[in-house]
C-alpha distance (Angstrom), angle and dihedral (degrees) to the residues before:
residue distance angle dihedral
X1 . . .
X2 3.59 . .
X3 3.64 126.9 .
X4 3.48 101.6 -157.3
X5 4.08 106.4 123.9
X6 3.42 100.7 25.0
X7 3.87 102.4 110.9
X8 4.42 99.4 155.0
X9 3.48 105.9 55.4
X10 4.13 113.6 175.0
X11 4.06 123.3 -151.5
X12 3.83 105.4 -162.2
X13 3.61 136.2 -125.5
X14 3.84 137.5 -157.1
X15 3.63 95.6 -170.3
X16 4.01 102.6 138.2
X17 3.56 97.4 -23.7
X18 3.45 125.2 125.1
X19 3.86 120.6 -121.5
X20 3.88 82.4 -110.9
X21 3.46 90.4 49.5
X22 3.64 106.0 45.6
X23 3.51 87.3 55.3
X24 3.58 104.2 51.8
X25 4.31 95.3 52.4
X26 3.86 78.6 53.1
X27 3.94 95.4 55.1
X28 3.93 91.0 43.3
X29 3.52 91.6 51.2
X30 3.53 100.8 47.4
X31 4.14 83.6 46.2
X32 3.54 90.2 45.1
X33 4.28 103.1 47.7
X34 3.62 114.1 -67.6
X35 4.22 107.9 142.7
X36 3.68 96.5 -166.9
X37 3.92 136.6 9.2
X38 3.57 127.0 -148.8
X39 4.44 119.6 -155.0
X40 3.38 101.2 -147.1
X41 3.67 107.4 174.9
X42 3.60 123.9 159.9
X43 3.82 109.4 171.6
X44 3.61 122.9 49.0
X45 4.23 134.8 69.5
X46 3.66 117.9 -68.7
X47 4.05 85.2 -114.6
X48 4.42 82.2 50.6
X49 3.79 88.9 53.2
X50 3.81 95.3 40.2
X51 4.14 81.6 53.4
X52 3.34 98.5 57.9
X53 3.53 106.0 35.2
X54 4.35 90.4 52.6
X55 3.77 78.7 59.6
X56 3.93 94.8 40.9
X57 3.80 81.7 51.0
X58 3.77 96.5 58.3
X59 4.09 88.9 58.7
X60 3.32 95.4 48.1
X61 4.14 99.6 48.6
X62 3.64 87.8 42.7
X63 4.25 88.2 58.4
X64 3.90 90.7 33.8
X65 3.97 87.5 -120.1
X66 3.61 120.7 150.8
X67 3.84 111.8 -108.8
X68 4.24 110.1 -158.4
X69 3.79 120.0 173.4
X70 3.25 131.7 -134.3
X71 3.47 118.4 -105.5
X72 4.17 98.8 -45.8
X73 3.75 105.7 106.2
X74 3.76 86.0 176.0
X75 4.02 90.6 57.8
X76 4.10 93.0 39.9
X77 4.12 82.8 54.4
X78 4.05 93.1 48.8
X79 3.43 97.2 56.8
X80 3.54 100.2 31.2
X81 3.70 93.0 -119.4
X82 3.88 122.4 -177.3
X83 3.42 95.5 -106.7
X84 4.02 151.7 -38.4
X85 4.20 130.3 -91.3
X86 3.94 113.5 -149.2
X87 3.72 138.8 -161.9
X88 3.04 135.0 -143.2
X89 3.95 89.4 -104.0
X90 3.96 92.4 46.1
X91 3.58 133.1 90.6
X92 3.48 114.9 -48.7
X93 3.94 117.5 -97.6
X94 3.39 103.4 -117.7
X95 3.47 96.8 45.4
X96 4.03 94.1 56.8
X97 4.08 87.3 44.1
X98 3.88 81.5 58.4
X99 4.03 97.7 46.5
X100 3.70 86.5 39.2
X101 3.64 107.4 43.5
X102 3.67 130.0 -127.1
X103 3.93 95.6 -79.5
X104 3.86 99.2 59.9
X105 4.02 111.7 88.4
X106 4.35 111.9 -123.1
X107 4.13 112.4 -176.0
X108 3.63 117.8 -166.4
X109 3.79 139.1 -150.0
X110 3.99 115.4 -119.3
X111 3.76 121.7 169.2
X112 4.15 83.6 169.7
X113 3.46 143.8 66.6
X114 3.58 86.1 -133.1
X115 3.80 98.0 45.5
X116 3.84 86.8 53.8
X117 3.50 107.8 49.8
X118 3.86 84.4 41.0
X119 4.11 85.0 49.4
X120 4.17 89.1 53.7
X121 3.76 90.5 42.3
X122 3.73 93.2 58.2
X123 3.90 87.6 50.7
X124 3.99 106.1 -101.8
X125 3.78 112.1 162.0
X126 3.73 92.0 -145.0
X127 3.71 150.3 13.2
X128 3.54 139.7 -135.6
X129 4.01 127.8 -154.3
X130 3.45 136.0 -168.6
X131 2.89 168.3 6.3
X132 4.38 85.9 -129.3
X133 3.67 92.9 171.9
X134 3.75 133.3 0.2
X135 3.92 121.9 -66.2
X136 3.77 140.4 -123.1
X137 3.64 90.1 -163.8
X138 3.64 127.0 100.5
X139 3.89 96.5 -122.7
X140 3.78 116.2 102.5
X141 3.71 109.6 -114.5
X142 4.18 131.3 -179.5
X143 3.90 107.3 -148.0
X144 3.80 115.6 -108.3
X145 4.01 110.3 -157.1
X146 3.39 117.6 -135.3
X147 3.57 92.7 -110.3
X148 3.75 93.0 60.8
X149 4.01 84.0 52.1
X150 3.77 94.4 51.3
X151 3.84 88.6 51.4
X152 3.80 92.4 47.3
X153 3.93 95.3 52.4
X154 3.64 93.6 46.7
X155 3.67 86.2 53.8
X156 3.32 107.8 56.4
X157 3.65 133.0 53.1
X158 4.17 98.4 -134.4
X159 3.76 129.0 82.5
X160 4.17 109.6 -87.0
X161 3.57 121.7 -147.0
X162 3.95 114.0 -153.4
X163 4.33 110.3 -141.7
X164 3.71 135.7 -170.5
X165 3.78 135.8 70.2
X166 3.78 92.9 -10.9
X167 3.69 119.8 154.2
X168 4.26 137.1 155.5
X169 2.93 88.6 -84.4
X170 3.94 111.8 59.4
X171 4.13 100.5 15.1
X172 4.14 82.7 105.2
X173 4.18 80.3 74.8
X174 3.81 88.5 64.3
X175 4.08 85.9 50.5
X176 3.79 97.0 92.8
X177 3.81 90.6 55.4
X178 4.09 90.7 59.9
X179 3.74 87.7 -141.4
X180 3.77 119.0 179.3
X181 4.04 104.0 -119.1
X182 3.71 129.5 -32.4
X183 3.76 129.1 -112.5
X184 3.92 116.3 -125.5
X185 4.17 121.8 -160.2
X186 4.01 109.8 159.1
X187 4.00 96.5 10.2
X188 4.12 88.3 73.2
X189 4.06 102.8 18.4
X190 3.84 99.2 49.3
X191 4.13 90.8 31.5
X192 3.51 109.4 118.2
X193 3.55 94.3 -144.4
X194 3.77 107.9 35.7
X195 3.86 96.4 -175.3
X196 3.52 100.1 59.0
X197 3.96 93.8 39.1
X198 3.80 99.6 55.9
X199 4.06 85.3 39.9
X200 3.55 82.7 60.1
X201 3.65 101.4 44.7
X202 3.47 98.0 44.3
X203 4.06 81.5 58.1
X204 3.60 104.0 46.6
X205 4.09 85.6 47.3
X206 3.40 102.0 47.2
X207 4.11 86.5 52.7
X208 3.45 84.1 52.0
X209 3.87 93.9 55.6
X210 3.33 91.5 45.2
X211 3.76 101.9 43.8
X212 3.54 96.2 40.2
C-alpha cells in the first residue's frame, strides 16, 4: 500500500477515554482527514488489545484508512491489519518484513541518522521522528530538533513522518525539514472537538508540504 498522500497520520490513545469514547474521536477523524491511524496501546491483555483493535479495524476499512499497530506483530496479524509500527526496542525490521511479507506496510522509529538509514536498510516503508516538541503523552520521548529531521528525510529514500507535541498551530516549524506528513497523538485524541481539529491539521500540514 502506498503512502504517498497521506500527510495527517493519528497514533491513538486510551488515556481517560471511555471505550465509547476512544472510538468515536477515531471515527471523526478518519471522517474528517486522517490518512493513516496508528493503535498504540500499552496497557491491557493481549485478548483486551486484540478487542479493541478488531473494532478499531472496522473504522478504518469502512474509511479505507490504513490501520498499523504499534509494536504487536502478533495483534497486526489477528486482525489482518495493514501493517506494523516498531521501536527501537521491538522486533527487528527485517525480521517482521519476513513474517509479514513484502506487501504489508512496517514504519519505524529513528531519532538518528544512523537508526534511519539502518531502519530503510532493513526494509521499513516509513519512518517516524521525534519527539519535535514536548509531549502530553505518557510515552517517554528524547526531543529530535528539526534539524536532525531535515537531515534524516533527505537521507533516506521513504516518506518521514515528524512526531511529538505537534499541533495547527506550530507544524509550519517542521516546514524546513520537507517532511512527508506529521503524526498527531493528544492534538486529535484529547481535542474536544475532533472534527474541526483534524480539519485543521490536515490544513496547516498540507501547506506545510506544499510550502516547504
Amino acid at each position: 500500500m502506498r503512502l504517498n498522500n497521506r500527510p495527517l497520520y493519528l497514533i491513538t490513545d486510551h488515556t481517560n477515554l471511555t471505550n465509547q469514547e476512544f472510538l468515536q474521536k477515531i471515527e471523526l477523524a478518519c471522517r474528517s482527514g486522517v490518512g493513516m491511524v496508528q493503535l498504540r496501546q500499552k496497557s491491557g491483555t493481549s485478548l483486551e488489545i486484540y478487542q479493541i483493535a478488531l473494532q478499531v479495524k472496522q473504522i478504518t476499512d469502512r474509511y479505507k484508512v490504513p490501520l498499523i499497530v504499534d509494536d504487536r506483530l502478533d495483534i497486526a496479524q489477528a486482525v489482518a491489519a495493514d501493517g506494523v509500527h516498531l521501536g527501537q526496542s521491538d522486533l527487528p525490521v527485517d525480521v517482521a518484513r519476513k513474517i509479514l511479507g513484502p506487501n504489508k506496510i512496517i514504519g519505524a522509529t529513528a531519532k538518528t541518522l544512523k537508526q534511519a538509514k539502518l531502519a530503510e536498510e532493513l526494509g521499513a516503508d516509513y519512518l517516524g521522528v521525534g519527539a519535535i516538541f514536548p509531549t502530553t503523552t505518557h510515552v517517554k520521548t528524547v526531543h529530535t530538533s528539526v534539524e536532525t529531521l531535515g537531515k534524516i528525510k533527505r537521507l533516506v529514500q521513504i516518506p518521514v513522518y515528524a512526531i511529538g507535541g505537534l499541533t495547527a498551530d506550530n507544524v509550519s516549524a517542521v516546514a524546513p525539514a520537507h517532511v512527508n506528513g506529521i503524526a498527531v497523538v493528544s492534538a486529535i485524541m484529547h481535542a474536544d472537538d475532533p472534527v474541526e481539529t483534524t480539519k485543521k491539521l490536515r490544513d496547516a500540514v498540507e501547506q506545510v508540504i506544499i510550502n516547504s
